[in-house]
TORKOL-4160 file (C-alpha; in steps of 0.2 Angstrom, whole numbers, padded with zeros to 4 digits, m for minus):
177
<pt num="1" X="0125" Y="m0047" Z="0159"/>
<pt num="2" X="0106" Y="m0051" Z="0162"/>
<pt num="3" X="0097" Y="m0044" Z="0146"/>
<pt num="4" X="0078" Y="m0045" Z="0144"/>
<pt num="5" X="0069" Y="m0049" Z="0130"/>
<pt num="6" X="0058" Y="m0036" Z="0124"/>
<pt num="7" X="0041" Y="m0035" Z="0113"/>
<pt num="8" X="0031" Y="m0020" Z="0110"/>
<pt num="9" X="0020" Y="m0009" Z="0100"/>
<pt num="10" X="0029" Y="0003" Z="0088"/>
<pt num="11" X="0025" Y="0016" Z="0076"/>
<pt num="12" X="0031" Y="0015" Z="0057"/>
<pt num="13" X="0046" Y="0029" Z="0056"/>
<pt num="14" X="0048" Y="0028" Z="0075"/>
<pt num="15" X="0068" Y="0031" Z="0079"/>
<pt num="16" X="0075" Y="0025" Z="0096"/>
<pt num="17" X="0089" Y="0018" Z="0104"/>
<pt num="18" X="0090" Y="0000" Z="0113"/>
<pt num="19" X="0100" Y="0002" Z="0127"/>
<pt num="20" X="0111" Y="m0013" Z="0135"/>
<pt num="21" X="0124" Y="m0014" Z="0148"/>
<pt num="22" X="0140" Y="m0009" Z="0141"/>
<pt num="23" X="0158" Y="m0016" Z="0142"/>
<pt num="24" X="0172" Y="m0015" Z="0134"/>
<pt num="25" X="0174" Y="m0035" Z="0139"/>
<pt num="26" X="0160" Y="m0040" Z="0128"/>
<pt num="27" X="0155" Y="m0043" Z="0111"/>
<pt num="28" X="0139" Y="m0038" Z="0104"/>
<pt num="29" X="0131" Y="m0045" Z="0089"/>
<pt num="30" X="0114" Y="m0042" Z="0080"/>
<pt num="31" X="0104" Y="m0050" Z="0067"/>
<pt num="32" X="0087" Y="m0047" Z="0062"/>
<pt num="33" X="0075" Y="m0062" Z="0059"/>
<pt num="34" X="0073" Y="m0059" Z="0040"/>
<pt num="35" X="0092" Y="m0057" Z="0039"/>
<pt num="36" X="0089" Y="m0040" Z="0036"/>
<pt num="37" X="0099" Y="m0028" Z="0049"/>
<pt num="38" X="0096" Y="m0011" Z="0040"/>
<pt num="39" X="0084" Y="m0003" Z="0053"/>
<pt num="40" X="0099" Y="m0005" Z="0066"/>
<pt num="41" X="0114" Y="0008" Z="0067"/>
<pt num="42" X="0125" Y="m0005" Z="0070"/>
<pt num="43" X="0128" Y="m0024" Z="0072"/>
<pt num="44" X="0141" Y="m0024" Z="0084"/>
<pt num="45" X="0137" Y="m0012" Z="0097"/>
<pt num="46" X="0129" Y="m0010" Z="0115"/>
<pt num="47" X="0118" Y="0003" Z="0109"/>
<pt num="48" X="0110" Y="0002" Z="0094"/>
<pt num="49" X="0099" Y="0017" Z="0085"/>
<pt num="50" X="0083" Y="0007" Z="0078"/>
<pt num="51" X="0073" Y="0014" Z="0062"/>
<pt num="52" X="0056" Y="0006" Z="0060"/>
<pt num="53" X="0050" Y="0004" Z="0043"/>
<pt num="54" X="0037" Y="m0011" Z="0047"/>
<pt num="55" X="0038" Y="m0025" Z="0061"/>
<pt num="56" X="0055" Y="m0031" Z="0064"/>
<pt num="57" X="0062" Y="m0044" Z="0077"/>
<pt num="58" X="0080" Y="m0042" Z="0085"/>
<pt num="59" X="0091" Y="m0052" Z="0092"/>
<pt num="60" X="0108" Y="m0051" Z="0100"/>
<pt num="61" X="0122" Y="m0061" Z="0107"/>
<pt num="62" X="0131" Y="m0055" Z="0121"/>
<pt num="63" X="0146" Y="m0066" Z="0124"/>
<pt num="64" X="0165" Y="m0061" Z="0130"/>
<pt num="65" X="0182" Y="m0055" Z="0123"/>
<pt num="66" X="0192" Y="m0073" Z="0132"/>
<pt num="67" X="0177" Y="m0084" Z="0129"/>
<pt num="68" X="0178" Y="m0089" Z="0148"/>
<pt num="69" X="0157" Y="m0086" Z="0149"/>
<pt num="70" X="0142" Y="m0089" Z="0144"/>
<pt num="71" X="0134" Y="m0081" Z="0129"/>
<pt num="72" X="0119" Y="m0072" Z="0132"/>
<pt num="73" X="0104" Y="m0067" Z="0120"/>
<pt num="74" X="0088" Y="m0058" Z="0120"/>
<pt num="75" X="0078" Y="m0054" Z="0107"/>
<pt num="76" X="0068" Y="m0038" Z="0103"/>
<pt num="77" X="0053" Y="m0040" Z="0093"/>
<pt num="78" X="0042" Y="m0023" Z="0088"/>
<pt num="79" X="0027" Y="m0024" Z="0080"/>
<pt num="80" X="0019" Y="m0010" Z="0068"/>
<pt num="81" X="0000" Y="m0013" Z="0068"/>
<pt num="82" X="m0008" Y="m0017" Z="0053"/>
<pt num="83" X="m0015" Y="m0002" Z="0042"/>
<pt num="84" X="m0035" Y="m0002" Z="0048"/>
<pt num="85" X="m0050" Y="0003" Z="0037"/>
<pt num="86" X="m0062" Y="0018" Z="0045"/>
<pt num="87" X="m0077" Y="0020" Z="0038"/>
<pt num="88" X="m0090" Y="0033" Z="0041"/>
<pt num="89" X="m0110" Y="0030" Z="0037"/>
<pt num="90" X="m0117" Y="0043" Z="0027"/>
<pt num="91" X="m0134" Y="0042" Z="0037"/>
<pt num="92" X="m0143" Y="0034" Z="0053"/>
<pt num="93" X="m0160" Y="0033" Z="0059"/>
<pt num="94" X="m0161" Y="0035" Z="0078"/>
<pt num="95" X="m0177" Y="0026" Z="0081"/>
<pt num="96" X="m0172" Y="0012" Z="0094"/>
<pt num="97" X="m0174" Y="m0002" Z="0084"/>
<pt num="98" X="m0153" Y="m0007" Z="0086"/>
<pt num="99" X="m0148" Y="m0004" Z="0069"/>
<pt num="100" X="m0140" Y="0012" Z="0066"/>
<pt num="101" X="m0147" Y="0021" Z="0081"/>
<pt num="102" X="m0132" Y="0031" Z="0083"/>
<pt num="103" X="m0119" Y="0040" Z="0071"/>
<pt num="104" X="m0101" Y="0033" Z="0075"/>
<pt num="105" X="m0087" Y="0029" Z="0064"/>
<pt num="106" X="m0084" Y="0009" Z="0062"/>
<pt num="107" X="m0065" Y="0001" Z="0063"/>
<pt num="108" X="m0063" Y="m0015" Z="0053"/>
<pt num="109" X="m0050" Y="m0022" Z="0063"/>
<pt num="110" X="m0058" Y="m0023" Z="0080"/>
<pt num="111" X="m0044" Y="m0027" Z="0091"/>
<pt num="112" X="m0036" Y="m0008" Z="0087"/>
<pt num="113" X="m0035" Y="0004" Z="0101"/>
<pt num="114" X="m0044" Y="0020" Z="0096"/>
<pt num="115" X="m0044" Y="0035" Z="0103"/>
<pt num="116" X="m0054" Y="0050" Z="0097"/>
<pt num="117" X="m0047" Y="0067" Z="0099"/>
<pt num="118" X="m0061" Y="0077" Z="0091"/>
<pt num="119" X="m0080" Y="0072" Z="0086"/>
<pt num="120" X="m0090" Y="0088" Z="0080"/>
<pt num="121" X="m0106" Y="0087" Z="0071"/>
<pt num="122" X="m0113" Y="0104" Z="0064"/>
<pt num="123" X="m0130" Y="0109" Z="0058"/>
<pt num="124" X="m0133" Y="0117" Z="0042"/>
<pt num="125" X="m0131" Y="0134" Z="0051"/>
<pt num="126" X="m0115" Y="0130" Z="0058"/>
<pt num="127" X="m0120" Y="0129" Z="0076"/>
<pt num="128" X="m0112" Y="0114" Z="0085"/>
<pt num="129" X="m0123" Y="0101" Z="0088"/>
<pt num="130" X="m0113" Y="0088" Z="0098"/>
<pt num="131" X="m0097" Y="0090" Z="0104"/>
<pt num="132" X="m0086" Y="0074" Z="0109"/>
<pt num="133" X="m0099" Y="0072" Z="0124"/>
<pt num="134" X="m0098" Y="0050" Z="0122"/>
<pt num="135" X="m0085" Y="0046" Z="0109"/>
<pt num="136" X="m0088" Y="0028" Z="0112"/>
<pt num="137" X="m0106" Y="0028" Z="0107"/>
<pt num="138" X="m0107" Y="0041" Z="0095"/>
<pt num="139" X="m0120" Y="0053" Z="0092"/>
<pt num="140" X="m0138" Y="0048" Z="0097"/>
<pt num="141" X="m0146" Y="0061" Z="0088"/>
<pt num="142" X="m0151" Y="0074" Z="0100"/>
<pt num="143" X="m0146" Y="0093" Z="0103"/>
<pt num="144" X="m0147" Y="0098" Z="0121"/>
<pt num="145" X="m0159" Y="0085" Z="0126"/>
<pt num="146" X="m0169" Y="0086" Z="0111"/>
<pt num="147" X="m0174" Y="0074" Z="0095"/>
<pt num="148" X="m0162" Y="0087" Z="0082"/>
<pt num="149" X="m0173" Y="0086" Z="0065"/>
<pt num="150" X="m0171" Y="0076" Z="0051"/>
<pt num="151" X="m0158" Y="0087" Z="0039"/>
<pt num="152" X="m0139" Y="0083" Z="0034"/>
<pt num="153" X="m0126" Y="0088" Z="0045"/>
<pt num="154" X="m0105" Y="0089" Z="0044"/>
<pt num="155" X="m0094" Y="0081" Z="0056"/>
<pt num="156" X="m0077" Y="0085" Z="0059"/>
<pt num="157" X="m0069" Y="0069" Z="0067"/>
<pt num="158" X="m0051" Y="0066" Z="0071"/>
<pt num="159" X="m0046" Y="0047" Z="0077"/>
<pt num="160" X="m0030" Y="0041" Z="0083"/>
<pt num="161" X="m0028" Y="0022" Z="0079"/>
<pt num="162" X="m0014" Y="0011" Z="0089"/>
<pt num="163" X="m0007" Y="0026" Z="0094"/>
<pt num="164" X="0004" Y="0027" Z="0078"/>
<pt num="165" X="m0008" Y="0033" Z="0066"/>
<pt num="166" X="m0020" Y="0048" Z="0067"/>
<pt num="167" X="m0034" Y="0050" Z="0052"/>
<pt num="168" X="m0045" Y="0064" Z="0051"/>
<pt num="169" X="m0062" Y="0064" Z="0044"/>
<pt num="170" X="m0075" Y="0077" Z="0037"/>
<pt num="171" X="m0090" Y="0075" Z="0027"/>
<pt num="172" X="m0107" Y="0076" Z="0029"/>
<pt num="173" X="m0123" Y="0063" Z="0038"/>
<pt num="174" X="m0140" Y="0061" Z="0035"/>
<pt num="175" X="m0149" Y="0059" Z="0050"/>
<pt num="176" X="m0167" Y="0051" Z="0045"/>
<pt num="177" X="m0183" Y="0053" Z="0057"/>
């Protein structure tokens, strides 16, 4: 049977199934590169249900009941990114000179995909300052248009990293004038 190797991006705690052509001719075996197959359901089935607890590659032989064919393998390798430090100034000085111009949370590991659900920042009155308006660049330090004074603020920040892990931060900014 044409089987495909596979290698992807998972979540820890994902539960799936890896799907191959069945038949009652063939035999299935899996084993795990570490020698470890307790993620997998089973070892000698079509179908096995995978549980991810950390980066894991696959592999499994396909061959015949008679022996008359070919054995045929693939391997599935899936990959749990690494956990990632956020980090969050607690001030900024929007002036132009190119160092911390804009308030935005920082990612160590810069080859993570982030995406950013929410990004509030609040006055000390509670009105809404900036909403979300350019996540990528984080807040410039204006309020409609506007140099917002220099005062703390909150921010309300929620970030998905590697589509697995979602962190939210609160906590408060100085913004320097």
């Amino acid at each position: 049977p044409p089987v495909n190797d596979e290698n992807r991006g998972v979540c820890e705690e994902d539960v799936f199934t890896i799907n191959l052509p069945e038949n009652p001719f063939y035999i299935y075996q899996w084993t795990e590169e570490s020698g470890n197959t307790d993620g997998l359901s089973c070892t000698d089935c079509p179908n096995p249900i995978v549980n991810i607890n950390g980066s894991a590659v696959y592999q499994v032989v396909i061959s015949d009941v008679n022996g008359t064919c070919e054995n045929v393998s693939a391997t599935f390798t899936y990959n749990v990114p690494a956990s990632n430090t956020i980090a969050m100034p607690n001030a900024f000085r929007p002036n132009n000179d190119g160092l911390n111009d804009t308030f935005n949370f920082v990612v160590e590991n810069e080859s993570s995909v982030v995406t950013v659900n929410l990004f509030q920042i609040y006055d000390r009155f509670g009105n809404l300052v900036y909403n979300n308006n350019t996540p990528a660049t984080g807040w410039d330090g204006r309020y409609k248009g506007k140099l917002a004074p220099s005062e703390v603020y909150l921010y309300n920040l929620e970030l998905s990293v590697d589509e697995c892990i979602t962190r939210s931060f609160k906590g408060d900014v100085t913004l320097i004038r």
